[in-house]
BALOBA-1460 file (C-alpha; in Angstrom, 3 decimals):
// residues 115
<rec num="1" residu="x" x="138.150" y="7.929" z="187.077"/>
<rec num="2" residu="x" x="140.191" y="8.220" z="190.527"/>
<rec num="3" residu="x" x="142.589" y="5.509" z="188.403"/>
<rec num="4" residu="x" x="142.885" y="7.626" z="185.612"/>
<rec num="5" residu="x" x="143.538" y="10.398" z="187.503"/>
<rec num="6" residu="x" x="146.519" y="8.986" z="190.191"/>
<rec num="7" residu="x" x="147.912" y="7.294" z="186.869"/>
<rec num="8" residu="x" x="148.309" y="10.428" z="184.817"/>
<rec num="9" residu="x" x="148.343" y="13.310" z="187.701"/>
<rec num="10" residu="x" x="152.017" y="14.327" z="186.424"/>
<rec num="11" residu="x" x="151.000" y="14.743" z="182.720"/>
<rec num="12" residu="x" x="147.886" y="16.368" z="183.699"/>
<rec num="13" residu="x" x="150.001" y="18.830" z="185.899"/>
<rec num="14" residu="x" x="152.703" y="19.374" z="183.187"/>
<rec num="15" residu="x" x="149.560" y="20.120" z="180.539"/>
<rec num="16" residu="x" x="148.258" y="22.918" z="182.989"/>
<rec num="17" residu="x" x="151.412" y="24.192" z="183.844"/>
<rec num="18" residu="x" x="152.391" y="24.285" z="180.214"/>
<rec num="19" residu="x" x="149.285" y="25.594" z="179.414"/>
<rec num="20" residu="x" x="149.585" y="28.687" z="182.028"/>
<rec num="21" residu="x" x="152.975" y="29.414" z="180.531"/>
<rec num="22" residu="x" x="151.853" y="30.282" z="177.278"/>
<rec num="23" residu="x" x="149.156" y="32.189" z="178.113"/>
<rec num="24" residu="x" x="151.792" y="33.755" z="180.172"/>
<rec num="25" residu="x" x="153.854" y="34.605" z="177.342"/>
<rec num="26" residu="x" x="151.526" y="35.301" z="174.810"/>
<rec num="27" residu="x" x="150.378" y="37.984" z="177.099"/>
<rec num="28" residu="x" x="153.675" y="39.285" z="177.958"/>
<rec num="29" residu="x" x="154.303" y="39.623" z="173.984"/>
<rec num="30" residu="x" x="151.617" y="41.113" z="173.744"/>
<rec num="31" residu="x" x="152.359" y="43.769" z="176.008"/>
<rec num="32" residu="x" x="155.678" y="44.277" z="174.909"/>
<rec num="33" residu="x" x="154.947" y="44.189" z="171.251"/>
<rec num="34" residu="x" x="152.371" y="47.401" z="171.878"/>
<rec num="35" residu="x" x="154.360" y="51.292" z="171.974"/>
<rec num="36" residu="x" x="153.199" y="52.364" z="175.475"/>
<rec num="37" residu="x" x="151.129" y="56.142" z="174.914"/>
<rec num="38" residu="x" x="153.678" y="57.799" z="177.240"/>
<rec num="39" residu="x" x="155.981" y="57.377" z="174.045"/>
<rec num="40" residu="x" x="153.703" y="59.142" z="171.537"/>
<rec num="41" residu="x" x="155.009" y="62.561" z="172.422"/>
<rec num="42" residu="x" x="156.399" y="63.713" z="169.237"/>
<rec num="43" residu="x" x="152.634" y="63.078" z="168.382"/>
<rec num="44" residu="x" x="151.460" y="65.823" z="170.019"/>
<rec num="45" residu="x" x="153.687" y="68.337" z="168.316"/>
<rec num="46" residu="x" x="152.802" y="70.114" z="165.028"/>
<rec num="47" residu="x" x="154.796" y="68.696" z="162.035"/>
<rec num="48" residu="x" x="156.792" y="71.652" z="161.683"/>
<rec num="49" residu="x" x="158.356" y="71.362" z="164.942"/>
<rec num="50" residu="x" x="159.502" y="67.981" z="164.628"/>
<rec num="51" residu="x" x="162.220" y="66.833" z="163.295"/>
<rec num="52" residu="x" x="162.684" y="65.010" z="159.879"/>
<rec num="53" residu="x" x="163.061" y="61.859" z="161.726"/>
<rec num="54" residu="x" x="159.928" y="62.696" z="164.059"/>
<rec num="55" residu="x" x="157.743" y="62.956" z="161.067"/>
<rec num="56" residu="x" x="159.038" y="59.635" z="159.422"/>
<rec num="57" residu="x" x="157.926" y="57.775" z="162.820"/>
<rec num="58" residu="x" x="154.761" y="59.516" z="163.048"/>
<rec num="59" residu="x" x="153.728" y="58.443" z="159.258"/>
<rec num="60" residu="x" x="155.175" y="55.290" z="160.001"/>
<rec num="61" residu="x" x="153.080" y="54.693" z="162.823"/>
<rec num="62" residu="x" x="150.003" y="56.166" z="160.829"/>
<rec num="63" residu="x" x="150.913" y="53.472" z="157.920"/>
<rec num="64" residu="x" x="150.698" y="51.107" z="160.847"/>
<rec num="65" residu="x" x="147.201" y="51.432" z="161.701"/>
<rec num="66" residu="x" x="146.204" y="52.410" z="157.921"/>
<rec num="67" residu="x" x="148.682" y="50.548" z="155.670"/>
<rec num="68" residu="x" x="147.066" y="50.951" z="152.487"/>
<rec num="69" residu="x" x="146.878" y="54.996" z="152.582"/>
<rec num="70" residu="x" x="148.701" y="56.314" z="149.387"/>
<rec num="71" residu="x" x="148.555" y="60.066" z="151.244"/>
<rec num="72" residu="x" x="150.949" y="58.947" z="153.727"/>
<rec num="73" residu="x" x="152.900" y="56.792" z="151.528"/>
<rec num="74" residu="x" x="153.688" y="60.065" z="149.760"/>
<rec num="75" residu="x" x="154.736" y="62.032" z="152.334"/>
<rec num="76" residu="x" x="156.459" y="59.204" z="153.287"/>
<rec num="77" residu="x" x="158.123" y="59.087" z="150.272"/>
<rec num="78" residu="x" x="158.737" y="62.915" z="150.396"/>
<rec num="79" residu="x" x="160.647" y="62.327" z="153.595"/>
<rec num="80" residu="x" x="162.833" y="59.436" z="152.394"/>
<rec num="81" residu="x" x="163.987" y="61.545" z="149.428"/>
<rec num="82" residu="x" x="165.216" y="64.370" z="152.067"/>
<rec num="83" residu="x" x="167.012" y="62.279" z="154.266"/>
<rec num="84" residu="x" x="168.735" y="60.511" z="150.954"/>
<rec num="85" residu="x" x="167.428" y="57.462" z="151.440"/>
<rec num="86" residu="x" x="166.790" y="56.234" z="148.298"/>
<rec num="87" residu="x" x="165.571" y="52.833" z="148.708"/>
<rec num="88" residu="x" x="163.311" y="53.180" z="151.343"/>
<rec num="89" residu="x" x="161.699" y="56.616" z="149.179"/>
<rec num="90" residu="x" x="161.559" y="53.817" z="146.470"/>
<rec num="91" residu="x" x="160.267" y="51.092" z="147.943"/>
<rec num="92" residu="x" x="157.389" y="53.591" z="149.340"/>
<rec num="93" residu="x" x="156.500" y="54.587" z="146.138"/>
<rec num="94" residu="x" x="156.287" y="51.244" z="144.660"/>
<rec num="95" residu="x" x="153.574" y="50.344" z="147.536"/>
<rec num="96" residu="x" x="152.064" y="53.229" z="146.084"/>
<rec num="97" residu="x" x="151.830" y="51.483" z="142.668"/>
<rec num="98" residu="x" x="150.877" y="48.478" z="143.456"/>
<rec num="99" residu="x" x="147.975" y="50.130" z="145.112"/>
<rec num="100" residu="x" x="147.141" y="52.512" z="142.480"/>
<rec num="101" residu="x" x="149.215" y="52.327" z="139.168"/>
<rec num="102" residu="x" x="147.871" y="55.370" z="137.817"/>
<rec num="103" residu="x" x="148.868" y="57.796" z="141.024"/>
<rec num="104" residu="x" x="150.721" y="60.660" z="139.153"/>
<rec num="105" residu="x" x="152.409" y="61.794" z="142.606"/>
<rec num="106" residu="x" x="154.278" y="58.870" z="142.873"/>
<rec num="107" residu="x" x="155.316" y="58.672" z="139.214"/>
<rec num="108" residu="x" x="156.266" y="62.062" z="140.094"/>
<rec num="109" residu="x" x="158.460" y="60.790" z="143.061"/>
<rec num="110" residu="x" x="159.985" y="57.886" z="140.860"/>
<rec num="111" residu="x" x="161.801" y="59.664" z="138.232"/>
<rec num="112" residu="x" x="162.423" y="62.379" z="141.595"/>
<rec num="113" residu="x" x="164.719" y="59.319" z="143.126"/>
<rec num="114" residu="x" x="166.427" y="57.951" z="139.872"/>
<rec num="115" residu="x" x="167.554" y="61.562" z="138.938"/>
């Protein structure tokens, strides 16, 4: 064993060390790849005081931690269509469709955008 371990003490060193690193960076990823709650301001403020843009990250964010919620797909949608953008108000609504084919709201929504 002591033979082993004077013959390979660099490699052994180099695995650990390597191995600290990426814990090291997974962590600091991790951290980084998180929005701190100091940021979630506009959070606290009722929809009608936010801006257009306020509400679109809120939802977004809300899609985040529920991404298969049609509700906020729609408003989402809504949103899009106010600000003119077109192909994000249409790629919403598609989500929507995939998820439920039959939702009249965002047929509704569809033929809203290609008008």
């Amino acid at each position: 064993m002591k033979g082993f371990l004077k013959k390979n003490k660099f490699k052994i060193i180099a695995v650990i060390l390597i191995i600290l690193l990426s814990v090291f960076f997974i962590m600091e990823i991790n951290r980084y790849s998180t929005i701190p709650e100091h940021i979630h301001s506009i959070d606290d403020k009722p929809s009608e005081q936010r801006s257009v843009i306020e509400n679109i990250t809120v939802l977004e964010r809300s899609l985040q931690k529920d991404p298969n919620n049609v509700n906020i797909m729609i408003q989402l949608s809504d949103l899009y269509i106010k600000i003119d953008n077109k192909k994000l108000a249409k790629k919403t609504v598609a989500k929507v469709l995939e998820i439920d084919p039959s939702n009249k709201e965002a047929h509704e929504r569809n033929e809203k955008i290609d008008k």
